[in-house]
C-alpha positions as CSV (number, residue, x, y, z in Angstrom):
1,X,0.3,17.0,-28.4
2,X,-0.6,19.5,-25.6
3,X,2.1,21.8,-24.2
4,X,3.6,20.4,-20.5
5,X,2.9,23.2,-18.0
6,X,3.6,22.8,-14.4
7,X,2.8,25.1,-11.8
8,X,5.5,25.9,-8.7
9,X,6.6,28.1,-6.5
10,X,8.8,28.6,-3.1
11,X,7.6,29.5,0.4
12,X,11.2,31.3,0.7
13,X,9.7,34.1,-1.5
14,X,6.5,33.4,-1.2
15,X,6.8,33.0,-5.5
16,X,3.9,31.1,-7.4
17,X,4.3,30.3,-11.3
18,X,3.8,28.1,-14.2
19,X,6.7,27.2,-16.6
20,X,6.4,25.7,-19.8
21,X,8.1,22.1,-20.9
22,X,11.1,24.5,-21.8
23,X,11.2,25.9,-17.7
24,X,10.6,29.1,-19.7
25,X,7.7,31.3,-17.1
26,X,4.6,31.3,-18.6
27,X,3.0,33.7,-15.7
28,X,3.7,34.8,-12.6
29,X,0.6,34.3,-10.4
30,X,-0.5,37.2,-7.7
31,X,0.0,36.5,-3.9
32,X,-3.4,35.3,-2.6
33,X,-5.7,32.8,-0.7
34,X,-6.0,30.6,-3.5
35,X,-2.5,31.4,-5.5
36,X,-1.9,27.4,-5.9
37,X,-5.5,26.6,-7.3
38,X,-4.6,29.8,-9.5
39,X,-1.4,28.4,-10.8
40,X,-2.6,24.4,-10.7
41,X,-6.3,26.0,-13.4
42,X,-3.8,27.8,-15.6
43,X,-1.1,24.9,-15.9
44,X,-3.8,22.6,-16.7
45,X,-5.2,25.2,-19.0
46,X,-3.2,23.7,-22.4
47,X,-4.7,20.1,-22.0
48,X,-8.3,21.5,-21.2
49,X,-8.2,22.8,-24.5
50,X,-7.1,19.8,-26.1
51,X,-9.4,17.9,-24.1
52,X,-12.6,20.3,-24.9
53,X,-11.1,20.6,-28.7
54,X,-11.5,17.0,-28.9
55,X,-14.7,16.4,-27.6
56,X,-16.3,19.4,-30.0
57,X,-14.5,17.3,-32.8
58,X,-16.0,14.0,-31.7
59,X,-20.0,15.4,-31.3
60,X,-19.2,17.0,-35.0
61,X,-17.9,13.8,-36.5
62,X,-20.9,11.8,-34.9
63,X,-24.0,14.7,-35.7
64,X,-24.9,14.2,-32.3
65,X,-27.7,16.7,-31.3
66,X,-25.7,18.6,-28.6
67,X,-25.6,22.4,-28.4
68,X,-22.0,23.5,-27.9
69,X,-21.9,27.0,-28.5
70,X,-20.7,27.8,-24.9
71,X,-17.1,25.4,-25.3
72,X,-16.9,26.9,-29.2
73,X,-16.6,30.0,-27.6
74,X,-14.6,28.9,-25.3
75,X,-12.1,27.1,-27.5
76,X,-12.8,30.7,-29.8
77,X,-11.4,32.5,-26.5
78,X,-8.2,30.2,-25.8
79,X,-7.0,30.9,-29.2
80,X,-7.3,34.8,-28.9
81,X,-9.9,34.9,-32.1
């Protein structure tokens, strides 16, 4: 099971942010153009890893011939090895 983040924010104080399933901030996101894409990529960021984990696992369990160093690293990356 993937961790629920949700992005949010007020345009009282101009605030963007994700919270986890707790309402716990995960990250405060930087006042810019594009601060709600920002925040929407990084609250979807726990369930593209689950996502990407599980397709790795499913080319391993089938040998299919598919190169996938570049989402190994990745998943390598997510988990800060």
């Amino acid at each position: 099971m993937t961790a629920k983040w949700t992005a949010g924010g007020s345009e009282k104080t101009t605030a963007v942010w994700v919270k986890d399933e707790n309402g716990k901030t995960v990250c405060n996101v930087a006042r810019c153009d594009d601060d709600w894409n920002r925040a929407s990529l990084i609250s979807a960021a726990p369930d593209l890893l689950a996502a990407l984990e599980s397709m790795i696992a499913k080319i391993d369990a089938d040998k299919l011939p598919i190169s996938c160093s570049i989402a190994r690293a990745a998943i390598a990356r997510a988990r800060g090895e």
